[in-house]
C-alpha positions in Angstrom: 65.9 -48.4 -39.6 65.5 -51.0 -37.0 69.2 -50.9 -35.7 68.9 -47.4 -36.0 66.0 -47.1 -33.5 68.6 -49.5 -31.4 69.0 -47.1 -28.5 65.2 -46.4 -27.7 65.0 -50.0 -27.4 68.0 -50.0 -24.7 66.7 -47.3 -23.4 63.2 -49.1 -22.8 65.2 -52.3 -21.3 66.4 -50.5 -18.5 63.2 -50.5 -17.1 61.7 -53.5 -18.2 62.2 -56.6 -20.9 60.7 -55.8 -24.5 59.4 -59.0 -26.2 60.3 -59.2 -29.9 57.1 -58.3 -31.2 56.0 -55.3 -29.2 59.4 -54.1 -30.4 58.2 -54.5 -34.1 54.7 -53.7 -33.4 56.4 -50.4 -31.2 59.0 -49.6 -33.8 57.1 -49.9 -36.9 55.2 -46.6 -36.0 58.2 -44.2 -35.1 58.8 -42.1 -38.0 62.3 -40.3 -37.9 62.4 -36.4 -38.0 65.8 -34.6 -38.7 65.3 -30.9 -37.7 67.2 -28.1 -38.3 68.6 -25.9 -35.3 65.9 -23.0 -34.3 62.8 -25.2 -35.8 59.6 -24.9 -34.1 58.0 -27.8 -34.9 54.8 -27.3 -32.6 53.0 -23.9 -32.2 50.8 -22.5 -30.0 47.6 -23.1 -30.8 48.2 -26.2 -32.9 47.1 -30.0 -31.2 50.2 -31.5 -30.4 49.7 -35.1 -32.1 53.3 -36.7 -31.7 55.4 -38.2 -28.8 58.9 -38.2 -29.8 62.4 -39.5 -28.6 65.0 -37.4 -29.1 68.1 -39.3 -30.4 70.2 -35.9 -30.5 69.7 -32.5 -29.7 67.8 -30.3 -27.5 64.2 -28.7 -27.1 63.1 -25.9 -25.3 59.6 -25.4 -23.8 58.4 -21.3 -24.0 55.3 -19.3 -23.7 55.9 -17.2 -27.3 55.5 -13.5 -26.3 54.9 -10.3 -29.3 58.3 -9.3 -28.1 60.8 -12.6 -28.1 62.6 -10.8 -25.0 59.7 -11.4 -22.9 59.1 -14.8 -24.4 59.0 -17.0 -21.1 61.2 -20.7 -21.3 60.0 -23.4 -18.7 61.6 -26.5 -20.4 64.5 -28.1 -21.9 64.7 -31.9 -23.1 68.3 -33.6 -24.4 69.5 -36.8 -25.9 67.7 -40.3 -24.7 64.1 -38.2 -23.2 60.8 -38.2 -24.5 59.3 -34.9 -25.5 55.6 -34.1 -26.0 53.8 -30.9 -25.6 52.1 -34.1 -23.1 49.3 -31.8 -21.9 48.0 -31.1 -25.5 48.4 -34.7 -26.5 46.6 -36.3 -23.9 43.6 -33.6 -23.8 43.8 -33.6 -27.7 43.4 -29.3 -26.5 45.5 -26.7 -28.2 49.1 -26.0 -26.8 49.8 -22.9 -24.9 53.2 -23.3 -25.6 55.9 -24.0 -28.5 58.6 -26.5 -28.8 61.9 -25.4 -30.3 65.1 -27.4 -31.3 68.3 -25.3 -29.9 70.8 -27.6 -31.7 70.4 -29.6 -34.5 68.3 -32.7 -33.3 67.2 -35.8 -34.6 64.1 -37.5 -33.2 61.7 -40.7 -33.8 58.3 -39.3 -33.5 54.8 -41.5 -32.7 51.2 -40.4 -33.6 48.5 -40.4 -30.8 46.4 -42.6 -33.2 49.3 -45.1 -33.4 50.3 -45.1 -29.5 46.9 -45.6 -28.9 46.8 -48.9 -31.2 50.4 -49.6 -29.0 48.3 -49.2 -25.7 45.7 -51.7 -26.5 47.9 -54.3 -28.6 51.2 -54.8 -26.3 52.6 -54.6 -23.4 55.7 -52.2 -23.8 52.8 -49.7 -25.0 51.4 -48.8 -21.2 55.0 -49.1 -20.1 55.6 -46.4 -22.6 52.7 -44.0 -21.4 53.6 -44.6 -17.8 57.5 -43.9 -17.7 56.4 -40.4 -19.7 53.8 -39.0 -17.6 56.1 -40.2 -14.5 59.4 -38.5 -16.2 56.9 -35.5 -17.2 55.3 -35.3 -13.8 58.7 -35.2 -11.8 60.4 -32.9 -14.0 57.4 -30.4 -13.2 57.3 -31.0 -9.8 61.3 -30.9 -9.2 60.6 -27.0 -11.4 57.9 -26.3 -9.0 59.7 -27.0 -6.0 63.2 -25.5 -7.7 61.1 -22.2 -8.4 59.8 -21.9 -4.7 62.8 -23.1 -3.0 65.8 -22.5 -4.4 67.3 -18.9 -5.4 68.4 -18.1 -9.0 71.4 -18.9 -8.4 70.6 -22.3 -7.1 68.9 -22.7 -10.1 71.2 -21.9 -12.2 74.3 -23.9 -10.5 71.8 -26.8 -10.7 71.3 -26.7 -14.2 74.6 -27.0 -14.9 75.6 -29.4 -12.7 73.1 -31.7 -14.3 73.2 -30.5 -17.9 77.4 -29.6 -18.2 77.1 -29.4 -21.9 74.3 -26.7 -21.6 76.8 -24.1 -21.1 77.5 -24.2 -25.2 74.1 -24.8 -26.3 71.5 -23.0 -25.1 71.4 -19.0 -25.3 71.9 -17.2 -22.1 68.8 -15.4 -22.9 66.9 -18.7 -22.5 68.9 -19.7 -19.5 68.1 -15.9 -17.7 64.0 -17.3 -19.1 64.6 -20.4 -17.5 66.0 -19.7 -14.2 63.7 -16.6 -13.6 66.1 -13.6 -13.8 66.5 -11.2 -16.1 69.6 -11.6 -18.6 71.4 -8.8 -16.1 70.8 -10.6 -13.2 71.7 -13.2 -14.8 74.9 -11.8 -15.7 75.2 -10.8 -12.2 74.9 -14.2 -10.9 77.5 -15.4 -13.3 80.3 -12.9 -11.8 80.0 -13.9 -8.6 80.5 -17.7 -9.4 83.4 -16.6 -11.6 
């Protein structure tokens, strides 16, 4: 499994050299999920005890509702990103949310307990913490700033100018969620790009 986990390793490199045994110590704890398109594998209500990085697929982030149409999605995370209910895992509090695979998705998944031995027994371990709460932290502030500044339609031209492929994986419903429009206006916006 070691030259499987390959590419988190690269990924980790770009930011900062990985000795040989943090990598073993590191690697020796991800345990690989395969999960099946539409799997919510965190609920609300549930600690979320895992940090995982996604090797292929995509999650969505939403606020579950008694009537999915009104279910609310605030998140996505793709291919080479870590994804966390991070709020939950770091207060050790119930989620408020659910995570949701759109696509198939394959992911190598880390306990709290276990990151925690990382933290205090190597060095890629804080480097680890840090780069997610940063990524975490600008991806909520770039949504925060997105949702006051831009209009829907900025929002959604941005989307998928960063995220091409979206276009044939996620729902339009969750898109509409996303962006903050109904799936009408949504539809709306969509004809007069067209």
């Amino acid at each position: 499994m070691i030259s499987e986990l390959q590419f988190i390793r690269e990924y980790l490199e770009t930011i900062s050299e990985v000795s040989d045994k943090d990598w073993n110590n590191f690697s020796s704890r991800l345990v690989k999920k395969e999960l099946k398109k539409k799997t919510v594998f965190l609920k609300e209500g549930a600690v979320e005890n895992n940090i995982s990085f996604i090797q292929k697929g995509v999650v969505r982030f939403y606020i579950p509702k008694e009537l999915k149409e009104k279910q609310v999605t605030f998140g996505f995370c793709f291919k080479n990103q870590f994804v966390s209910a991070y709020d939950s895992f770091l207060t050790r509090k119930p989620s408020n949310y659910e995570l949701e695979t759109l696509a198939n998705t394959t992911m190598f998944s880390m306990s709290y307990n276990d990151l925690q031995e990382v933290y205090s027994t190597t060095t890629i371990g804080n480097l680890i913490g840090r780069l997610t709460a940063e990524r975490l932290f600008y991806l909520k502030s770039k949504r925060e700033q997105s949702l006051l500044n831009e209009t829907p339609e900025q929002r959604y031209l941005n989307l998928f100018k960063e995220r091409p492929e979206l276009v044939s994986i996620i729902p339009l419903k969750y898109v509409s969620s996303y962006i903050g429009v109904t799936p009408q206006g949504l539809s709306r916006i969509r004809k007069r790009i067209s």
